[in-house]
NUDOGU-961447 format. One record per atom (N, C-alpha, C, O): x, y, z; residue number from 1; residue in one letter; atom name. Coordinates in steps of 0.02 Angstrom, whole numbers. Example, Ala and Ser with C-alpha at 12.3 -4.5 7.8 and 13.67 -1.06 7.14 Angstrom:
      X      Y      Z num residuo atomo
    660   -284    390   1       A     N
    615   -225    390   1       A    CA
    660   -165    390   1       A     C
    712   -166    423   1       A     O
    642   -112    354   2       S     N
    684    -53    357   2       S    CA
    645      2    394   2       S     C
    670     57    402   2       S     O
This chain:
      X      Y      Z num residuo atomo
  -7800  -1048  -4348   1       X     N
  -7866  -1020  -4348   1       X    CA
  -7865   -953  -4312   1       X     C
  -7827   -953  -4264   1       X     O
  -7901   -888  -4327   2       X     N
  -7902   -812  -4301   2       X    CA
  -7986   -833  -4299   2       X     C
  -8021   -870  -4333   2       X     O
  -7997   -789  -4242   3       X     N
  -8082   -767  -4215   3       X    CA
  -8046   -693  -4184   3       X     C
  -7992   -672  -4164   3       X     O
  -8116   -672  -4196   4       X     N
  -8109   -572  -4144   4       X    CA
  -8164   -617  -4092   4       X     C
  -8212   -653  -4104   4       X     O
  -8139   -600  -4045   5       X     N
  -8185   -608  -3977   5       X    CA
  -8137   -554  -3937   5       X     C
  -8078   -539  -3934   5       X     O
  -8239   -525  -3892   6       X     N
  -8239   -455  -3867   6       X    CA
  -8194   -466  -3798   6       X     C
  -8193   -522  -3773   6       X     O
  -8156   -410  -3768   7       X     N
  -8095   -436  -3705   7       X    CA
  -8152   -460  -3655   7       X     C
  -8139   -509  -3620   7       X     O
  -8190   -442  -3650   8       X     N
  -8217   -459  -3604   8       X    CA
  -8255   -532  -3582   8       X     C
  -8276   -554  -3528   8       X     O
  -8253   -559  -3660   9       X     N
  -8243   -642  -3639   9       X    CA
  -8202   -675  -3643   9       X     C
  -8206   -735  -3654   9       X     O
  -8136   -635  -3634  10       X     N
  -8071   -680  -3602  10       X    CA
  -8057   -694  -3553  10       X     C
  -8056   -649  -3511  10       X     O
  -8035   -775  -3530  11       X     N
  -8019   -790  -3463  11       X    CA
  -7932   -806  -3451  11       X     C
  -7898   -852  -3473  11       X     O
  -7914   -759  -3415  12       X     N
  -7840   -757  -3382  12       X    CA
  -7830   -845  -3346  12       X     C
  -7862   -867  -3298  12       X     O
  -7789   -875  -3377  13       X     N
  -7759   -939  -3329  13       X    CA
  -7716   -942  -3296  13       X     C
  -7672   -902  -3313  13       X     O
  -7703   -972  -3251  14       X     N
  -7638   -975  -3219  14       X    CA
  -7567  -1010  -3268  14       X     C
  -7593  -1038  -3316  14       X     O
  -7505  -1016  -3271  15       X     N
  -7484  -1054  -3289  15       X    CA
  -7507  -1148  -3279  15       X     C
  -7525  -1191  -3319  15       X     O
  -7495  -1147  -3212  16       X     N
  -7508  -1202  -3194  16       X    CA
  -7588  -1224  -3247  16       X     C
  -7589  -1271  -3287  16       X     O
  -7633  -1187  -3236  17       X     N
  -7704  -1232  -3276  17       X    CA
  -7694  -1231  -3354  17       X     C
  -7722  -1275  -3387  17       X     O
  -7649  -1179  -3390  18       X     N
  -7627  -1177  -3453  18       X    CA
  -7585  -1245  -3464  18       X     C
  -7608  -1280  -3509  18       X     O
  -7525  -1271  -3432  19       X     N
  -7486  -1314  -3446  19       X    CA
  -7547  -1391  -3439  19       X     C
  -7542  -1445  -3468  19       X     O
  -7608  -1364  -3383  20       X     N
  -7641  -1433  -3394  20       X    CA
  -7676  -1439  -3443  20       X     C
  -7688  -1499  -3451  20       X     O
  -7698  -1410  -3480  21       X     N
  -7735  -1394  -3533  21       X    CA
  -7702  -1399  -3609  21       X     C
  -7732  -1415  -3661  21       X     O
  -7645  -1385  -3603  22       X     N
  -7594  -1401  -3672  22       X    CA
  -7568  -1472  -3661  22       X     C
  -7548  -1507  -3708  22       X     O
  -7570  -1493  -3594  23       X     N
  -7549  -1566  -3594  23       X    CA
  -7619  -1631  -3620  23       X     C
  -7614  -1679  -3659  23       X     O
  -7661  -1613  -3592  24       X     N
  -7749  -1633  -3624  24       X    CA
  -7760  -1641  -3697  24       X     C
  -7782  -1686  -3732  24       X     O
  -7734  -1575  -3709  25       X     N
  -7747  -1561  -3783  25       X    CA
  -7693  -1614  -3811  25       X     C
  -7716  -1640  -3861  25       X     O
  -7632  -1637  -3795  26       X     N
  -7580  -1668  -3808  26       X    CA
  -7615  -1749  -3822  26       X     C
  -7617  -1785  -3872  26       X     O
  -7642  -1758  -3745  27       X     N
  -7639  -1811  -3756  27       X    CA
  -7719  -1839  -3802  27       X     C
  -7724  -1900  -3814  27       X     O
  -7768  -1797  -3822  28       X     N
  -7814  -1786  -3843  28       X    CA
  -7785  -1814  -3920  28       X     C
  -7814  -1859  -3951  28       X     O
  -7735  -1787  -3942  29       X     N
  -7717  -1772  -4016  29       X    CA
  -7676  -1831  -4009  29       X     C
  -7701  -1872  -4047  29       X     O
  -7620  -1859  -3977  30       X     N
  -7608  -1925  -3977  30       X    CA
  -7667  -1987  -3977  30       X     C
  -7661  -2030  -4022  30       X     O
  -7723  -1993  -3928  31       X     N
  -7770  -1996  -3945  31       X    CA
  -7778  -2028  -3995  31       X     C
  -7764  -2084  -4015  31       X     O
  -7807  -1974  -4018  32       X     N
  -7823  -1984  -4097  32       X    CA
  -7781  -2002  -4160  32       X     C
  -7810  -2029  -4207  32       X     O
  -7721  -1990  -4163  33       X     N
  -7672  -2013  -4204  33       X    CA
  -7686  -2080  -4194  33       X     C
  -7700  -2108  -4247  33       X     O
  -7688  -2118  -4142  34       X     N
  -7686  -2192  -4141  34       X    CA
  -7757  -2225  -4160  34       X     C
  -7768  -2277  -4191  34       X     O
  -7795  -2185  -4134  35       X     N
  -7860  -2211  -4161  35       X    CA
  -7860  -2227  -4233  35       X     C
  -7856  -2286  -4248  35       X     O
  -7865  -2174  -4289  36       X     N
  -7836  -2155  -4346  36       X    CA
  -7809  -2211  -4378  36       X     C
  -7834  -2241  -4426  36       X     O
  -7771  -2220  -4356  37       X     N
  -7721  -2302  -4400  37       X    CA
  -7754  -2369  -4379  37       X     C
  -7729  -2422  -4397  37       X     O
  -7796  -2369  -4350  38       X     N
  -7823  -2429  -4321  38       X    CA
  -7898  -2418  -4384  38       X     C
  -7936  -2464  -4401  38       X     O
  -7903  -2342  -4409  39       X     N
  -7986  -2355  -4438  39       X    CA
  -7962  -2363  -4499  39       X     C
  -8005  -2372  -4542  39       X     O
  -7900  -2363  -4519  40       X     N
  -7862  -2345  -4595  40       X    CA
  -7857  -2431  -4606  40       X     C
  -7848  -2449  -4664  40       X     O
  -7861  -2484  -4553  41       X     N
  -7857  -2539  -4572  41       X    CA
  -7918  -2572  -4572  41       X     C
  -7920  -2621  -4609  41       X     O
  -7968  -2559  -4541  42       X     N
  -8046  -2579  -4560  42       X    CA
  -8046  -2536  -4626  42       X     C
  -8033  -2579  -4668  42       X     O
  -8051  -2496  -4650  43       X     N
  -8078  -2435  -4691  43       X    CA
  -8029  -2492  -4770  43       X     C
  -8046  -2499  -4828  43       X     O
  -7970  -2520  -4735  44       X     N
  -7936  -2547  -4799  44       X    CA
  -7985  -2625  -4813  44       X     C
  -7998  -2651  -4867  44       X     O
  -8000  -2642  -4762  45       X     N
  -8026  -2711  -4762  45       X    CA
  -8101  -2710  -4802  45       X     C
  -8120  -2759  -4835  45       X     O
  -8151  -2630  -4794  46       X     N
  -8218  -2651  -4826  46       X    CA
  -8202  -2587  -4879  46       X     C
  -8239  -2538  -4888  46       X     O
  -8154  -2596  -4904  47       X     N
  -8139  -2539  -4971  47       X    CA
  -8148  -2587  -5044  47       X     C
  -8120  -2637  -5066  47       X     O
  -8200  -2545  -5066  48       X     N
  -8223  -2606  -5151  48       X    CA
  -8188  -2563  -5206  48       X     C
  -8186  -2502  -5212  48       X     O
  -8164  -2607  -5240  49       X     N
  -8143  -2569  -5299  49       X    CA
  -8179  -2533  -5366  49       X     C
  -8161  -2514  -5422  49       X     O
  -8253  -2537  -5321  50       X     N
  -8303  -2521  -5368  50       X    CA
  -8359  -2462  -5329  50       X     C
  -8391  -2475  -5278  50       X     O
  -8361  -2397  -5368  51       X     N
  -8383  -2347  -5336  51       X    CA
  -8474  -2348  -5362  51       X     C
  -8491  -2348  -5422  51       X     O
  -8513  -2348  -5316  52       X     N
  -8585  -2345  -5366  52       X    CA
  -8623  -2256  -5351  52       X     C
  -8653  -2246  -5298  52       X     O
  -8619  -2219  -5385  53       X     N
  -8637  -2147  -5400  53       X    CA
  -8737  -2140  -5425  53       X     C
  -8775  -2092  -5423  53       X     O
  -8748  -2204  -5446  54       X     N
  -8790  -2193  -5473  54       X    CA
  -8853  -2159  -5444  54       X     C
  -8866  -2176  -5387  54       X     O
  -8898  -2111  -5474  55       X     N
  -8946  -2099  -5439  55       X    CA
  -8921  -2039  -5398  55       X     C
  -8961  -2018  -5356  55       X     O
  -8845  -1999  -5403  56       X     N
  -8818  -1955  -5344  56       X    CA
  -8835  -1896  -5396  56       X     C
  -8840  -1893  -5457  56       X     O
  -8843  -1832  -5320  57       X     N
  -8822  -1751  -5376  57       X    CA
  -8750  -1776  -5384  57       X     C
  -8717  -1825  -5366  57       X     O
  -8739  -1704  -5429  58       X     N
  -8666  -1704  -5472  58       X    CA
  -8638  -1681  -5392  58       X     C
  -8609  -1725  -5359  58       X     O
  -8646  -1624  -5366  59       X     N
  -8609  -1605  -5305  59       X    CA
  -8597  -1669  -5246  59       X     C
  -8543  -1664  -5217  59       X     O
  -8639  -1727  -5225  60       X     N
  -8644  -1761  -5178  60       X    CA
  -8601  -1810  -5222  60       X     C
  -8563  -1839  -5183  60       X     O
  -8592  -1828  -5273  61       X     N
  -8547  -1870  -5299  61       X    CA
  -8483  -1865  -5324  61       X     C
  -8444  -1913  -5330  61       X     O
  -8471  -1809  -5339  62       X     N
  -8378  -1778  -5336  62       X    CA
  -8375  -1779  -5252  62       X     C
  -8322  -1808  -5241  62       X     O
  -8402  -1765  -5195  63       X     N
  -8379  -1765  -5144  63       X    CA
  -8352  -1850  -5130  63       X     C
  -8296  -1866  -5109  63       X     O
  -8400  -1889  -5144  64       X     N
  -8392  -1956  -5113  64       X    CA
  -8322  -1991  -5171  64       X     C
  -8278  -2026  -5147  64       X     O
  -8325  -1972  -5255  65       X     N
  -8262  -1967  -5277  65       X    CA
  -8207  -1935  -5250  65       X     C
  -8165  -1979  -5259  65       X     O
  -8185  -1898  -5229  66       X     N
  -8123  -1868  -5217  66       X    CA
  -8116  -1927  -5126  66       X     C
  -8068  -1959  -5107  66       X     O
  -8173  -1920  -5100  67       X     N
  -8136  -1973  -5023  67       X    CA
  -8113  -2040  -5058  67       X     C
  -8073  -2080  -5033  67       X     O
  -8150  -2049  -5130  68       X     N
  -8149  -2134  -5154  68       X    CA
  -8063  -2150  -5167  68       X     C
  -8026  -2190  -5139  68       X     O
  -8050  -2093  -5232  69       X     N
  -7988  -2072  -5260  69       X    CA
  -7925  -2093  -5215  69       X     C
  -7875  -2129  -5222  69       X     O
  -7970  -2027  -5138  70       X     N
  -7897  -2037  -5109  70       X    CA
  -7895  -2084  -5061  70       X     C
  -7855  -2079  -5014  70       X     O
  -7931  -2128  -5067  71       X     N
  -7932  -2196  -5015  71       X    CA
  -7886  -2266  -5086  71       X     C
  -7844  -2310  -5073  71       X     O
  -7911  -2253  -5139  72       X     N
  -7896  -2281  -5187  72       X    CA
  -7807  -2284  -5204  72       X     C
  -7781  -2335  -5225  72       X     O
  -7769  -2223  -5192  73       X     N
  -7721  -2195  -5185  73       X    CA
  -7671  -2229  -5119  73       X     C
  -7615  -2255  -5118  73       X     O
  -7716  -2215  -5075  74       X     N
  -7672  -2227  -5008  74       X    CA
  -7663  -2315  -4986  74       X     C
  -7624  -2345  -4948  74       X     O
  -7726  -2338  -5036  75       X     N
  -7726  -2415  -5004  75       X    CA
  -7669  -2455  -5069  75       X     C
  -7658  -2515  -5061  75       X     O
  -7636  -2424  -5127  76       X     N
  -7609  -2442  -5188  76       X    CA
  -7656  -2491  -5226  76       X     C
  -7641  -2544  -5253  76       X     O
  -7736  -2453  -5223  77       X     N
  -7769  -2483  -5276  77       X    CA
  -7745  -2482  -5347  77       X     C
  -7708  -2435  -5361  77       X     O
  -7759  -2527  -5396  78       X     N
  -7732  -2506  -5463  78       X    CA
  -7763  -2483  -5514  78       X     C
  -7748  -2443  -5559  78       X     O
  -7845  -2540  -5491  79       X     N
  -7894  -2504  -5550  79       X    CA
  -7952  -2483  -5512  79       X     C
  -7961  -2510  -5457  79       X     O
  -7993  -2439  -5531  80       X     N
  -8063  -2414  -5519  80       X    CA
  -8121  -2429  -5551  80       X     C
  -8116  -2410  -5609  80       X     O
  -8195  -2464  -5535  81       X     N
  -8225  -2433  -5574  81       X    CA
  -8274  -2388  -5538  81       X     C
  -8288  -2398  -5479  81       X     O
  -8302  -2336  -5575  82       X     N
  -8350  -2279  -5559  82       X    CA
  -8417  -2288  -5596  82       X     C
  -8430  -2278  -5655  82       X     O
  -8453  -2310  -5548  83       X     N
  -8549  -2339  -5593  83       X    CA
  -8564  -2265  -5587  83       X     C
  -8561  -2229  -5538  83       X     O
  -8579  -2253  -5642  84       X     N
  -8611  -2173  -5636  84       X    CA
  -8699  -2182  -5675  84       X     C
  -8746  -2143  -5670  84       X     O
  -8694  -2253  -5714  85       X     N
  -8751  -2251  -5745  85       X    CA
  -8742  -2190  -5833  85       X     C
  -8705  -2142  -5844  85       X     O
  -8796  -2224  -5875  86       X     N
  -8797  -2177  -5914  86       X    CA
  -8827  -2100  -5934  86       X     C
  -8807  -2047  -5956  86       X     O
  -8898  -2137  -5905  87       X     N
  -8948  -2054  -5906  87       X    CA
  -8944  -2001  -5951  87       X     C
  -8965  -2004  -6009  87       X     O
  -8916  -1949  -5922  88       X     N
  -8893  -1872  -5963  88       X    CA
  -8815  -1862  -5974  88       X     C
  -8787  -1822  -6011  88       X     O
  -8785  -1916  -5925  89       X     N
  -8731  -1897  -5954  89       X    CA
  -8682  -1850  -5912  89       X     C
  -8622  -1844  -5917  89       X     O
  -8737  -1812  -5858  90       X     N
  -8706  -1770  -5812  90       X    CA
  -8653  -1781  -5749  90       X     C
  -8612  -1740  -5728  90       X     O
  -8665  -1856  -5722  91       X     N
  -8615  -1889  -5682  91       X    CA
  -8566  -1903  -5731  91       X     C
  -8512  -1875  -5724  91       X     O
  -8577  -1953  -5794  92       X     N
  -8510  -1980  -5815  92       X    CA
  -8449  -1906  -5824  92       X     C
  -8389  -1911  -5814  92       X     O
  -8484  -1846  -5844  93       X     N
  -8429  -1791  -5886  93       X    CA
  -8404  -1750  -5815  93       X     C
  -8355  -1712  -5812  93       X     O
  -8460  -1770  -5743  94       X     N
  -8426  -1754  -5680  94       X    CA
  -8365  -1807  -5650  94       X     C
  -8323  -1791  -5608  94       X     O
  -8369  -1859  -5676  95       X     N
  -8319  -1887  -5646  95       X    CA
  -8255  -1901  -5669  95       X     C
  -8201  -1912  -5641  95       X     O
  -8286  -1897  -5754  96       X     N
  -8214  -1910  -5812  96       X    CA
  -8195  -1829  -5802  96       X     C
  -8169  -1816  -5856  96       X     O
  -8194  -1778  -5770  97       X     N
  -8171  -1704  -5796  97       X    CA
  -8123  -1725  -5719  97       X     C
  -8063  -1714  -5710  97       X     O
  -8176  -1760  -5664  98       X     N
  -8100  -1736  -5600  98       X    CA
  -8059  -1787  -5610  98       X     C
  -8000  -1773  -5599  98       X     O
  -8073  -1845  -5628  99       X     N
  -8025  -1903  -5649  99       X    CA
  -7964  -1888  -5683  99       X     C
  -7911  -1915  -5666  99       X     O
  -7967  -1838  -5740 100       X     N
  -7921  -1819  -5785 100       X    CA
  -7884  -1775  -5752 100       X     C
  -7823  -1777  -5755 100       X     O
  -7917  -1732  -5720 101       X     N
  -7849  -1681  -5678 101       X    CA
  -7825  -1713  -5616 101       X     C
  -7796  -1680  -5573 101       X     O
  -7834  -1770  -5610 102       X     N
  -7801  -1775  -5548 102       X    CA
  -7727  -1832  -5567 102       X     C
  -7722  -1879  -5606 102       X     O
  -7685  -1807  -5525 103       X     N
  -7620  -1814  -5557 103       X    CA
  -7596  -1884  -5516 103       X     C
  -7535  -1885  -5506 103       X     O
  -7637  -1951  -5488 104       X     N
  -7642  -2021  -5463 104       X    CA
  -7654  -2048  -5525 104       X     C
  -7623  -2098  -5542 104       X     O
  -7701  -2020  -5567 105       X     N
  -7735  -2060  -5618 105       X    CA
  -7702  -2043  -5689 105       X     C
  -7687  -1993  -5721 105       X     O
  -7697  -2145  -5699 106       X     N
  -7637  -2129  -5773 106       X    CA
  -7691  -2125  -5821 106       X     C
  -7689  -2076  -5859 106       X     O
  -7740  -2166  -5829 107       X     N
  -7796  -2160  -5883 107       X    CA
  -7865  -2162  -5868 107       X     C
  -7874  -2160  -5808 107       X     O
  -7918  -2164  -5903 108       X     N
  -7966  -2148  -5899 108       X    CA
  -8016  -2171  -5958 108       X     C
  -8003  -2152  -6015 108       X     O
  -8078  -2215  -5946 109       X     N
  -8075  -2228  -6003 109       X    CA
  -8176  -2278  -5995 109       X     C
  -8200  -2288  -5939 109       X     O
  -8203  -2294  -6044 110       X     N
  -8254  -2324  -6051 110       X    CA
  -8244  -2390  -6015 110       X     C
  -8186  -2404  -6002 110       X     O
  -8306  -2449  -5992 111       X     N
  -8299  -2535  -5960 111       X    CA
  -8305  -2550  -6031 111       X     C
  -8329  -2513  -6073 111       X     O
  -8277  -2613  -6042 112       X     N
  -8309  -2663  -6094 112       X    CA
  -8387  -2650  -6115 112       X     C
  -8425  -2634  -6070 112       X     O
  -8406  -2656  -6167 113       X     N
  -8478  -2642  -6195 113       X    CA
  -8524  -2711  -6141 113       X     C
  -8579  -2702  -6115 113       X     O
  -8491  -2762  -6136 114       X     N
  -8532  -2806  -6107 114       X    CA
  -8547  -2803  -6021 114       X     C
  -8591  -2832  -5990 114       X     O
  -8507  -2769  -6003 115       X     N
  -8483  -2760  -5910 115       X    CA
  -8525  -2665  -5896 115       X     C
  -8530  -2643  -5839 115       X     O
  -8544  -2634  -5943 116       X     N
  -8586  -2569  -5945 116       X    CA
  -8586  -2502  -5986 116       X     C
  -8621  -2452  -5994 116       X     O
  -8512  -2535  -6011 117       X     N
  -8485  -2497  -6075 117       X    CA
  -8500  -2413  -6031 117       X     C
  -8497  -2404  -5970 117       X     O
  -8514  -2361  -6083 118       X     N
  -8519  -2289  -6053 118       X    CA
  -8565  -2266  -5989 118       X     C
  -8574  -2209  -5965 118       X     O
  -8591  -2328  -5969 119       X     N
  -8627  -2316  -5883 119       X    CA
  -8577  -2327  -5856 119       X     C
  -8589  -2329  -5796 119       X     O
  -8511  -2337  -5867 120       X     N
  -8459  -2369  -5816 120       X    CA
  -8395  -2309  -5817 120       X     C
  -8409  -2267  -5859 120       X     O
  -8341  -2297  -5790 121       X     N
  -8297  -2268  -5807 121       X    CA
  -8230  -2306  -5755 121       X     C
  -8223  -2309  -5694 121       X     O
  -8194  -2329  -5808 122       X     N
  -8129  -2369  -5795 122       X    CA
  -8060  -2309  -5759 122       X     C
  -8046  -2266  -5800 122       X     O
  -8038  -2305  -5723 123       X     N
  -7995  -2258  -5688 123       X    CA
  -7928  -2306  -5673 123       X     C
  -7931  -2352  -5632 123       X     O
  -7861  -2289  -5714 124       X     N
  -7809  -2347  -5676 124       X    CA
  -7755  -2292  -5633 124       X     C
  -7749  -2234  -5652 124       X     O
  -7732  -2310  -5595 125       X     N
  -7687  -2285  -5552 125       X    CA
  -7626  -2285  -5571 125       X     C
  -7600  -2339  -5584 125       X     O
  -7587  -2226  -5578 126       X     N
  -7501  -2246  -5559 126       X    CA
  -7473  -2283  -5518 126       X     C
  -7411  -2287  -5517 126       X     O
């Protein structure tokens, strides 16, 4: 990260308060690394294999797709589904356009006519 900040709100440290301060920051970021793997196993435990979009803007629902994707990815989910609903049509062609470029996903494709058929979108994993 670069910022311009004016000299005159710079503060000179000693070594000594610098080395305490990179050690903080150390243990700050260890920290958190451990935290991290402890939320990756709750986060695996209430993870559904079924995404519900319905009712979302197009922008607020590619966001919550792409965290879904890559939670979907990391936990070796195999299949997806994505409720987008039918409506206009504007969620399903937002989610089948990032589905297709993303290079996790082998196919892509309509639910069974009886399970929501084109309100639904089927996503399988490599």
């Amino acid at each position: 990260m670069k910022t311009l900040v004016k000299v005159n709100q710079l503060e000179k440290l000693s070594r000594a308060e610098a080395r305490e301060r990179e050690h903080a920051a150390r243990k700050t970021a260890a920290a958190n690394a451990s935290g991290s793997s402890l939320d990756l196993t709750g986060r695996m435990s209430t993870f559904s294999p079924t995404l519900d979009l319905r009712g979302e803007r197009a922008e607020d629902a590619l966001t919550k797709l792409m965290v879904y994707v890559d939670d979907a990815v990391m936990f070796g989910i195999p299949e997806m589904k994505i409720l987008h609903g039918r409506g206009n049509g504007v969620l399903r062609q937002v989610v089948r356009d990032y589905l297709r470029q993303t290079r996790a996903v082998a196919s892509v494709g309509d639910e069974h006519a009886d399970r929501g058929g084109d309100g639904v979108t089927l996503a399988v994993l490599k």
